[in-house]
Structures are given as C-alpha cells and as structure tokens.
HTML snippet that shows the backbone in 3Dmol.js (N, CA, C, O; Angstrom):
<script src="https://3Dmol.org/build/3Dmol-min.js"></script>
<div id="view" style="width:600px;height:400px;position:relative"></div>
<script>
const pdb = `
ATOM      1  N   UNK A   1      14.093  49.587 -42.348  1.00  0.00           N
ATOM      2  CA  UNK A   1      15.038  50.100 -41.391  1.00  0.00           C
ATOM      3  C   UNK A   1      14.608  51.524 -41.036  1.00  0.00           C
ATOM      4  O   UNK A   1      14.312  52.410 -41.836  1.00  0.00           O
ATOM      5  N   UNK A   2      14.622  51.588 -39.814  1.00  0.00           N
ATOM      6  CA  UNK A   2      14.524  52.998 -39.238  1.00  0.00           C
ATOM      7  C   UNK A   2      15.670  54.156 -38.565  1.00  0.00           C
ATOM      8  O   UNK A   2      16.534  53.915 -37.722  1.00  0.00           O
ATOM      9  N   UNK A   3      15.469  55.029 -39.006  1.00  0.00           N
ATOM     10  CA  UNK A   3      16.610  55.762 -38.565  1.00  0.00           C
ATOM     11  C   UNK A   3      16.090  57.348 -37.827  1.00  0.00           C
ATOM     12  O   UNK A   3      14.911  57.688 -37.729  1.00  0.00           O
ATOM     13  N   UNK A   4      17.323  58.201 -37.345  1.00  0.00           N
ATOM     14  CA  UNK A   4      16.598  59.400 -36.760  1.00  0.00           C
ATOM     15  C   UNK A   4      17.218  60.302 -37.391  1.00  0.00           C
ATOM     16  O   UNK A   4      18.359  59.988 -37.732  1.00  0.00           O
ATOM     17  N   UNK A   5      16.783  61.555 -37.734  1.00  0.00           N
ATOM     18  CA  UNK A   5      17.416  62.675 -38.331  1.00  0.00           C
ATOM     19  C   UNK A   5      16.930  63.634 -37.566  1.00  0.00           C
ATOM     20  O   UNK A   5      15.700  63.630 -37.615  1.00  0.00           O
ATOM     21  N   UNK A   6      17.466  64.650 -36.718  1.00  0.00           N
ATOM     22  CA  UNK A   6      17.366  65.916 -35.365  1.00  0.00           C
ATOM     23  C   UNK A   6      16.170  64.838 -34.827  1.00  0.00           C
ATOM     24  O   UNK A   6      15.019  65.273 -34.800  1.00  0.00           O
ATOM     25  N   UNK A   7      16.305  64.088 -34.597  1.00  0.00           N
ATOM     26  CA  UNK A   7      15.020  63.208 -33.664  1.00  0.00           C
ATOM     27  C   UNK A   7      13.668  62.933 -34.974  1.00  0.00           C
ATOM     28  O   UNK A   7      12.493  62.665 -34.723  1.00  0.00           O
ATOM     29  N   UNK A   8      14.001  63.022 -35.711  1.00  0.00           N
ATOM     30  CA  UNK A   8      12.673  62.574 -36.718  1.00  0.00           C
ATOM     31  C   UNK A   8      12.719  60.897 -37.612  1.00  0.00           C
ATOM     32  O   UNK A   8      13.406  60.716 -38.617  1.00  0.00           O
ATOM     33  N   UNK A   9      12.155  60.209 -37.202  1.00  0.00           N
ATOM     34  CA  UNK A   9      12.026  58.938 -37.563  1.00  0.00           C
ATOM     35  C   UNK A   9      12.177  59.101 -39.323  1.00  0.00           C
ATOM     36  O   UNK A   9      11.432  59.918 -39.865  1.00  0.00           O
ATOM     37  N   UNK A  10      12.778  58.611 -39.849  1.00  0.00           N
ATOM     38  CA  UNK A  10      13.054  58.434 -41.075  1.00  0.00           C
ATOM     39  C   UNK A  10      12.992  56.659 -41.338  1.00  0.00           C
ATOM     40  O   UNK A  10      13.797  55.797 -40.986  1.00  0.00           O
ATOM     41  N   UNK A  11      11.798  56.548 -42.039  1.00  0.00           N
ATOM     42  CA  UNK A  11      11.921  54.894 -42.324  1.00  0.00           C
ATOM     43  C   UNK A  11      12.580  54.833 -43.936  1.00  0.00           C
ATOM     44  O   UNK A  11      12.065  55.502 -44.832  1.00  0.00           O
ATOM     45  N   UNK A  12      13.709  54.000 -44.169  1.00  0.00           N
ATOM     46  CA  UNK A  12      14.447  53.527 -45.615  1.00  0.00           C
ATOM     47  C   UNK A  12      14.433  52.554 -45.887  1.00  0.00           C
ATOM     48  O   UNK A  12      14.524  51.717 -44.988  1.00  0.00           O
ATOM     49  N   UNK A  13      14.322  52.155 -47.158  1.00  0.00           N
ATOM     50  CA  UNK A  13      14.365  50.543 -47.913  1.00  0.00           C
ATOM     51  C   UNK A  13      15.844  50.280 -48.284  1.00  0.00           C
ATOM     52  O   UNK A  13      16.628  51.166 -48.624  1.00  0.00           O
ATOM     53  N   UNK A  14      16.029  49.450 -48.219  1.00  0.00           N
ATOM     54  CA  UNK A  14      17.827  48.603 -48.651  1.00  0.00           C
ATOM     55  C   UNK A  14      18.314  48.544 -47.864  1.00  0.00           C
ATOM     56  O   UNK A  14      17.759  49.273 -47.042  1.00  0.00           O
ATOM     57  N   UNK A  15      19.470  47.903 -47.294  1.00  0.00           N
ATOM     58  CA  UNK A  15      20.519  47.381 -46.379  1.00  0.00           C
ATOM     59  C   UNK A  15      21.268  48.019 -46.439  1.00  0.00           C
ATOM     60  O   UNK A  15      21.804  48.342 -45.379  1.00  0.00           O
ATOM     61  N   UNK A  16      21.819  48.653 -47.843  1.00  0.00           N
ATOM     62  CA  UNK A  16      23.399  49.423 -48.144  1.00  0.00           C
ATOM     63  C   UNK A  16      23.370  50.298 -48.306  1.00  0.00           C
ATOM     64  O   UNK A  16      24.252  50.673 -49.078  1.00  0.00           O
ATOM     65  N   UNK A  17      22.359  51.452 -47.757  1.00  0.00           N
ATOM     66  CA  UNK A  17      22.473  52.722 -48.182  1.00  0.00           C
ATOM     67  C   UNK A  17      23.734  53.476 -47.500  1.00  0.00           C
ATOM     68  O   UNK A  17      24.369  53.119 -46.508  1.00  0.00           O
ATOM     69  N   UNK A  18      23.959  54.901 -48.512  1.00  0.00           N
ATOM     70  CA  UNK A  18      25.108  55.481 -47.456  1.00  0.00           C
ATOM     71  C   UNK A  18      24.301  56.415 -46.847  1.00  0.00           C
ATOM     72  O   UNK A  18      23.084  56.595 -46.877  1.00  0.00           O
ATOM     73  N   UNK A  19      25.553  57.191 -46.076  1.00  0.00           N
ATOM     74  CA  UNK A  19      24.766  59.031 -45.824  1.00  0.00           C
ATOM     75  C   UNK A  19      24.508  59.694 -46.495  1.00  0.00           C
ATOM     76  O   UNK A  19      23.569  60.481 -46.385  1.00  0.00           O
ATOM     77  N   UNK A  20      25.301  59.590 -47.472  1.00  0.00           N
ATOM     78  CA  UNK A  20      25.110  60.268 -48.847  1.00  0.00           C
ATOM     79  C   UNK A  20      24.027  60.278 -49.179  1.00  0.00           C
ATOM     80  O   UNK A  20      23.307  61.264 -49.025  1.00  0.00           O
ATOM     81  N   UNK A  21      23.593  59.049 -49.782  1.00  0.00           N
ATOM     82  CA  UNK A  21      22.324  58.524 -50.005  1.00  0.00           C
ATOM     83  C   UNK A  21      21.295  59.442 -49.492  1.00  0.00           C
ATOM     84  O   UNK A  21      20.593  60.200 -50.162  1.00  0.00           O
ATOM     85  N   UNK A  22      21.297  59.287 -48.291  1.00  0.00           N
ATOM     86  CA  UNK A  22      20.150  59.593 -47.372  1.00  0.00           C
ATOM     87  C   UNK A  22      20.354  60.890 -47.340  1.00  0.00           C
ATOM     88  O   UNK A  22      19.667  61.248 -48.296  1.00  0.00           O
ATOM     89  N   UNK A  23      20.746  61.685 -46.974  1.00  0.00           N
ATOM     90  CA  UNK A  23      20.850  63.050 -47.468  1.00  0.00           C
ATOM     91  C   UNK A  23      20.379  63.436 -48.274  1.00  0.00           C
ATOM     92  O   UNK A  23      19.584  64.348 -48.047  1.00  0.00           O
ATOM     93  N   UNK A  24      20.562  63.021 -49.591  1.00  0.00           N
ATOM     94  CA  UNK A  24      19.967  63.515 -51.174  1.00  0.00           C
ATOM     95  C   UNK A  24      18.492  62.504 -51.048  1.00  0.00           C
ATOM     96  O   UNK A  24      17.529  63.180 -51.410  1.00  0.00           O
ATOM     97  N   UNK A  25      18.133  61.266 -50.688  1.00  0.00           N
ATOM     98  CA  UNK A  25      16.855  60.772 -50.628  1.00  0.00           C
ATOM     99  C   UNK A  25      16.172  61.986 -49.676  1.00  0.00           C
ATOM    100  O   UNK A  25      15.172  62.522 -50.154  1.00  0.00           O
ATOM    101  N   UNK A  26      16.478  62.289 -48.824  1.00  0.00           N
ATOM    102  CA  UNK A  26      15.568  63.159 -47.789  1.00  0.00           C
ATOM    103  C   UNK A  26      15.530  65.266 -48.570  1.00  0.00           C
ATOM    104  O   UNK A  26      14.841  66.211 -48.186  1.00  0.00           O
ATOM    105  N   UNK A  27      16.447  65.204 -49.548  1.00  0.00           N
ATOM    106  CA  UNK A  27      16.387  66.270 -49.877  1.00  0.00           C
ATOM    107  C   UNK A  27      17.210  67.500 -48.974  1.00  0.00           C
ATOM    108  O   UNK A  27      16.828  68.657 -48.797  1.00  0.00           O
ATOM    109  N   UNK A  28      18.324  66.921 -48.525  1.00  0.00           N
ATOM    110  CA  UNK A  28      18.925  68.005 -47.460  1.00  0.00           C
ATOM    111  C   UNK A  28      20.553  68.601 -47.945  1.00  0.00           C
ATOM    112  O   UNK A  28      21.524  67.872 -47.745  1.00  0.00           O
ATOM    113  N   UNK A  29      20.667  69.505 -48.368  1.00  0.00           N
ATOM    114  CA  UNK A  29      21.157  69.976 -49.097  1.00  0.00           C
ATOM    115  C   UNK A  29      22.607  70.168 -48.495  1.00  0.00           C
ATOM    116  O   UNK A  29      22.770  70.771 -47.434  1.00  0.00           O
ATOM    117  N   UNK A  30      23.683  69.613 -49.241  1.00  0.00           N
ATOM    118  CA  UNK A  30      25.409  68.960 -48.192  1.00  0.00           C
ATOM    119  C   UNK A  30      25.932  69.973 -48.604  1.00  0.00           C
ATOM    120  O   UNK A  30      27.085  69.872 -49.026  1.00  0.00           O
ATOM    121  N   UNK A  31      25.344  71.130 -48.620  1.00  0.00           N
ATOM    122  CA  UNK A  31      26.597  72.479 -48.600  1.00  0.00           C
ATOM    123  C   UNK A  31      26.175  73.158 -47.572  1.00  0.00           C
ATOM    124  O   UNK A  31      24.946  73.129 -47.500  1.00  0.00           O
ATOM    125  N   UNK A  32      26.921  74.042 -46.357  1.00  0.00           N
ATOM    126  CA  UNK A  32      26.865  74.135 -45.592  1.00  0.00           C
ATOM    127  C   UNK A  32      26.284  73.590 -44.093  1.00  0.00           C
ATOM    128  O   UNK A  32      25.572  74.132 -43.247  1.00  0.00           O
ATOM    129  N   UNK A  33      26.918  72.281 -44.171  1.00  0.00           N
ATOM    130  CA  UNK A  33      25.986  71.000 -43.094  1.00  0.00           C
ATOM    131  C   UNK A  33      27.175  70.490 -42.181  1.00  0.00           C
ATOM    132  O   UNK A  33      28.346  70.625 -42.537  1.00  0.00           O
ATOM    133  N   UNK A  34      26.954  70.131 -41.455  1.00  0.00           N
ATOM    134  CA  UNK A  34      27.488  68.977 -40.393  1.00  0.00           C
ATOM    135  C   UNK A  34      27.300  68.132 -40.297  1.00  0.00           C
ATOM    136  O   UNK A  34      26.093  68.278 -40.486  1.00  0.00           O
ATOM    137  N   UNK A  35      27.420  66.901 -40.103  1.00  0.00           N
ATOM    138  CA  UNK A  35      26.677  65.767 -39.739  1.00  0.00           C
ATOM    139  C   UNK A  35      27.308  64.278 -38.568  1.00  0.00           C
ATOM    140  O   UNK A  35      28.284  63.538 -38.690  1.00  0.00           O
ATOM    141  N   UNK A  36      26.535  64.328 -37.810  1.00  0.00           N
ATOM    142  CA  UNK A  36      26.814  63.725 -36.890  1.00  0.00           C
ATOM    143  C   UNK A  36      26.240  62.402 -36.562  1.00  0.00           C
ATOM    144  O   UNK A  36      25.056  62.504 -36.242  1.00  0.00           O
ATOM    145  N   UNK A  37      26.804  60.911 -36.532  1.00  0.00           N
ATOM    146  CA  UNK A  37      25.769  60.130 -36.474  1.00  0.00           C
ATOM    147  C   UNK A  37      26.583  59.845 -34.792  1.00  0.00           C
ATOM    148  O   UNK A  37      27.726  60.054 -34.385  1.00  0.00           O
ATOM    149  N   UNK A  38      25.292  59.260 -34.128  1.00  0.00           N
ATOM    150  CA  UNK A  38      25.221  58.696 -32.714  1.00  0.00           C
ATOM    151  C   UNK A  38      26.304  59.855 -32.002  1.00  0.00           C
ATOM    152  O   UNK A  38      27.247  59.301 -31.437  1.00  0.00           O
ATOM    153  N   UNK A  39      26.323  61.323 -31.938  1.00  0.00           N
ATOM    154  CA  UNK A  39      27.410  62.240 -31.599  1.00  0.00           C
ATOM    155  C   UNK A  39      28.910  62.123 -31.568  1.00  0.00           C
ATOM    156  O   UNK A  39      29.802  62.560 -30.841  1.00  0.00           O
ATOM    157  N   UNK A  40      28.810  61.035 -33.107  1.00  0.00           N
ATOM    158  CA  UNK A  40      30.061  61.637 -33.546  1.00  0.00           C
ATOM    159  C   UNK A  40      30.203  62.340 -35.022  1.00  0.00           C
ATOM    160  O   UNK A  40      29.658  61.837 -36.005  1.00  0.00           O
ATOM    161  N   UNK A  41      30.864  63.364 -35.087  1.00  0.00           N
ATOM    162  CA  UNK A  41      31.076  63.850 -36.783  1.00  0.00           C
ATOM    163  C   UNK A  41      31.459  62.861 -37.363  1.00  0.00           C
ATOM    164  O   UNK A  41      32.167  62.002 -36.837  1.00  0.00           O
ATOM    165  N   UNK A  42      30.905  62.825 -38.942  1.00  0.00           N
ATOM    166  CA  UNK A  42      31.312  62.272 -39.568  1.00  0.00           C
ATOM    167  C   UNK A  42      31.844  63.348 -41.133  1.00  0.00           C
ATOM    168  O   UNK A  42      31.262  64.075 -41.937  1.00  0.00           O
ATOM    169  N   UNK A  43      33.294  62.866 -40.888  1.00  0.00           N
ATOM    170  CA  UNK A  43      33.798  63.996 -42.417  1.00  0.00           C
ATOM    171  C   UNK A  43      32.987  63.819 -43.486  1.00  0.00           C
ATOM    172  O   UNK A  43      32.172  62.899 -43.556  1.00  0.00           O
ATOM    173  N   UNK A  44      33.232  65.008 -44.704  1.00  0.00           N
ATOM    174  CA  UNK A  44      32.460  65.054 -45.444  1.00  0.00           C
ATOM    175  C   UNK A  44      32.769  64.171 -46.430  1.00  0.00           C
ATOM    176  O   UNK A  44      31.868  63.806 -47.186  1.00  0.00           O
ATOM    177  N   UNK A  45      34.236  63.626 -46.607  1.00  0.00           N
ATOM    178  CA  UNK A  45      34.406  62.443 -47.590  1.00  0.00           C
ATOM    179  C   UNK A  45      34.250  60.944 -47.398  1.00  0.00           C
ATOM    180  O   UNK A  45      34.524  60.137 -48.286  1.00  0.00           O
ATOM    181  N   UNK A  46      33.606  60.471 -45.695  1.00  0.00           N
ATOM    182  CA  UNK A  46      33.295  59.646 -45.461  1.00  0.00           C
ATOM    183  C   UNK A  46      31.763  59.447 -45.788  1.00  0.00           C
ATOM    184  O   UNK A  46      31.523  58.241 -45.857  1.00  0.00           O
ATOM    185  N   UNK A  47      30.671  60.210 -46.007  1.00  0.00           N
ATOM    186  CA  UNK A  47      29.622  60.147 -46.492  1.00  0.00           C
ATOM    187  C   UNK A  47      29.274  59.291 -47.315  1.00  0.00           C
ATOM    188  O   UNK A  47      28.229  58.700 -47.046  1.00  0.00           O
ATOM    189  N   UNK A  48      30.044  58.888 -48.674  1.00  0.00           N
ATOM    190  CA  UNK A  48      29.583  57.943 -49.259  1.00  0.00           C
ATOM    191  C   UNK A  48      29.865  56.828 -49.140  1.00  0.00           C
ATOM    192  O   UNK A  48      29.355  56.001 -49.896  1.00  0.00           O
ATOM    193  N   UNK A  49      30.972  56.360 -47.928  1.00  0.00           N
ATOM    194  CA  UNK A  49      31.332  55.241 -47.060  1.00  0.00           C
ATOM    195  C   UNK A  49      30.391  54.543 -46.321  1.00  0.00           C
ATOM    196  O   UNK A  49      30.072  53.358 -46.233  1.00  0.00           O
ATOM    197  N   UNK A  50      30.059  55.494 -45.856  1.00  0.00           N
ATOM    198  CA  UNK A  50      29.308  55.440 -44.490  1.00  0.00           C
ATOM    199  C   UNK A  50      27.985  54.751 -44.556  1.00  0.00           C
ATOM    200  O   UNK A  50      27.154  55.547 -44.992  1.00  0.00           O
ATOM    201  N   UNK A  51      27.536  53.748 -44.331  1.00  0.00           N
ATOM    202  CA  UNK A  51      27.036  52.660 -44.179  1.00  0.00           C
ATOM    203  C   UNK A  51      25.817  53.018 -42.953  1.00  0.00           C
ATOM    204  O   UNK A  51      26.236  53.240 -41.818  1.00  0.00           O
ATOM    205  N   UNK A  52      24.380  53.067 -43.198  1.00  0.00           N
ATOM    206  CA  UNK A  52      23.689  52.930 -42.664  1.00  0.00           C
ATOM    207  C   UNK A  52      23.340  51.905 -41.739  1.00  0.00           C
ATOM    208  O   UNK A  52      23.967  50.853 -41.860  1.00  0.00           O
ATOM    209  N   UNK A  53      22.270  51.993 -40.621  1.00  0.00           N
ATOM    210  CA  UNK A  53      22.259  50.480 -39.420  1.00  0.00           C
ATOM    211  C   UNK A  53      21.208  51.459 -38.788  1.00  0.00           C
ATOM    212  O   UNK A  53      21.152  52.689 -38.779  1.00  0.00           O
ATOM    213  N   UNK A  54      20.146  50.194 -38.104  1.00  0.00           N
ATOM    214  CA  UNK A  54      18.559  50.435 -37.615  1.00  0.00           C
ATOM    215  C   UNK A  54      18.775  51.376 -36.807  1.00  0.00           C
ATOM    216  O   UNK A  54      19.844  51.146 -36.241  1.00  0.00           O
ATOM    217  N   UNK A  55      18.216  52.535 -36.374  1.00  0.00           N
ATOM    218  CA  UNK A  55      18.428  52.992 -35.303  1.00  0.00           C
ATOM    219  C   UNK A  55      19.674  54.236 -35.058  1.00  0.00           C
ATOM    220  O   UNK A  55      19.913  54.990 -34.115  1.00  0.00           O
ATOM    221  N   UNK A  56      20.169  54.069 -36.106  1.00  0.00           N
ATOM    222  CA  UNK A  56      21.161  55.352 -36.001  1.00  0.00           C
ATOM    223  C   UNK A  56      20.777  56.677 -35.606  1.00  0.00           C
ATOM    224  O   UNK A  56      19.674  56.934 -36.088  1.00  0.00           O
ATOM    225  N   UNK A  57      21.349  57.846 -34.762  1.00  0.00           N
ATOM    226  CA  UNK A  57      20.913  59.087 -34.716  1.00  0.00           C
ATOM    227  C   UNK A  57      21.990  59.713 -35.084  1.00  0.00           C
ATOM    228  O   UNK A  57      23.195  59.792 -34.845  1.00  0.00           O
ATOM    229  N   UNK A  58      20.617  60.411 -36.181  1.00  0.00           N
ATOM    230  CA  UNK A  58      21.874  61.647 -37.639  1.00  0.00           C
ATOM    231  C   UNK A  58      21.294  62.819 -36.965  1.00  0.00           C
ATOM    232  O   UNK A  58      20.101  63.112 -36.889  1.00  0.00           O
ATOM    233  N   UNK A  59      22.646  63.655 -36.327  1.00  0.00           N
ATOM    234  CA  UNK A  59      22.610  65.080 -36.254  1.00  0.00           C
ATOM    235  C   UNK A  59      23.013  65.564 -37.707  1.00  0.00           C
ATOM    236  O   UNK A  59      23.994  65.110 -38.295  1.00  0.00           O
ATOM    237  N   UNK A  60      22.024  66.693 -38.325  1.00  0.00           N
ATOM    238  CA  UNK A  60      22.644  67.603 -39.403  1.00  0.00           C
ATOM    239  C   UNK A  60      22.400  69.306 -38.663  1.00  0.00           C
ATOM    240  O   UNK A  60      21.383  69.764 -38.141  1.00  0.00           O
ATOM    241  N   UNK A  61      23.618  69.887 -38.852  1.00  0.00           N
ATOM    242  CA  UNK A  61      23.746  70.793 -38.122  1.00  0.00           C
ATOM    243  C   UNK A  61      23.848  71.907 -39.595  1.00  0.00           C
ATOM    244  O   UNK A  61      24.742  71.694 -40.414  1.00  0.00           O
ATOM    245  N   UNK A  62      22.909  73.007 -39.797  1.00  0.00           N
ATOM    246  CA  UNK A  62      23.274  74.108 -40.420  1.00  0.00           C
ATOM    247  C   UNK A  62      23.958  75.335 -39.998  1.00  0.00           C
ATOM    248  O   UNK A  62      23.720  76.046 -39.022  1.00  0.00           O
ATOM    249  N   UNK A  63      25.125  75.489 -41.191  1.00  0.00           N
ATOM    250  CA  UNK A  63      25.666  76.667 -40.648  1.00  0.00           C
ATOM    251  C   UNK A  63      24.544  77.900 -40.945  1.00  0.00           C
ATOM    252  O   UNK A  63      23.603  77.742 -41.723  1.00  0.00           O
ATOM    253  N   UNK A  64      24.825  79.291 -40.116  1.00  0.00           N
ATOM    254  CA  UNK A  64      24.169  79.954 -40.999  1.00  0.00           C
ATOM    255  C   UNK A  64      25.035  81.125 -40.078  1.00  0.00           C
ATOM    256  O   UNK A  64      25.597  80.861 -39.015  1.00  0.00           O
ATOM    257  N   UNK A  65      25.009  82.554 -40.766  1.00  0.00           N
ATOM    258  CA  UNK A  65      25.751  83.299 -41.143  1.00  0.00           C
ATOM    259  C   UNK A  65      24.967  84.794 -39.963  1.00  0.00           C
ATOM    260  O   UNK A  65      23.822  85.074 -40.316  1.00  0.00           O
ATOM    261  N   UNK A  66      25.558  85.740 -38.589  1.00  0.00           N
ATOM    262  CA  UNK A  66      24.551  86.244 -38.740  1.00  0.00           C
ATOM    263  C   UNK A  66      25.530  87.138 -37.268  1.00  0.00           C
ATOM    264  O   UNK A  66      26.609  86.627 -36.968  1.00  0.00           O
ATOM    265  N   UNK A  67      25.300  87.765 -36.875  1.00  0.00           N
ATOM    266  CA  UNK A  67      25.384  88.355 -35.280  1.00  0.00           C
ATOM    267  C   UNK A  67      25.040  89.032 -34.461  1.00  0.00           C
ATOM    268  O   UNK A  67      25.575  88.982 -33.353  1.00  0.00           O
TER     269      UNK A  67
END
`;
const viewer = $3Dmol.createViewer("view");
viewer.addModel(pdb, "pdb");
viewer.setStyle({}, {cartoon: {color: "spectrum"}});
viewer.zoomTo();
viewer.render();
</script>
C-alpha cells in the first residue's frame, strides 16, 4: 500500500495500520504536529483509530515558535 506524507510516497506493509502507527514507523515525532489526511484534520485521539487506505494524503503540519 502506498500512501503520501507533504507529497512524499511512503510505501507500508499490512492492511491495518493506524496513523499512529505510521507516524512512529516513519519516525515523526506527535508533539507539536497537525495532521491532516485528504485536507481534513484529524484529532489527536483519533490517531490510533484511524485506519489507513491506498492512496491517502497525510498533511503533518509543524508548529514552530518565532516572529
């Protein structure tokens, strides 16, 4: 299964992964993040709900601090 993260092809093995999952498989660190699949947010306690599918596009948005 293939998926997109800011537009970057991410290929994964299994059917049932979550976001969660994929987040911590890709190494992207869920404190200070956003995340958006196909432009919609998805809350941060739906993450380990949240059910992967071919083709999804994951916005992860960092906050960062600055002016």
């Amino acid at each position: 299964m293939k998926v997109f993260i800011n537009h970057k092809p991410i290929d994964i093995s299994g059917d049932n992964q979550s976001l969660l999952d994929l987040l911590e498989c890709e190494n992207i660190a869920t404190r200070g993040i956003a995340v958006a699949i196909n432009n919609r947010v998805v809350s941060r306690k739906e993450w380990p709900e949240t059910r992967l599918a071919d083709g999804m596009n994951i916005t992860v948005i960092h906050a960062v601090c600055g002016g």
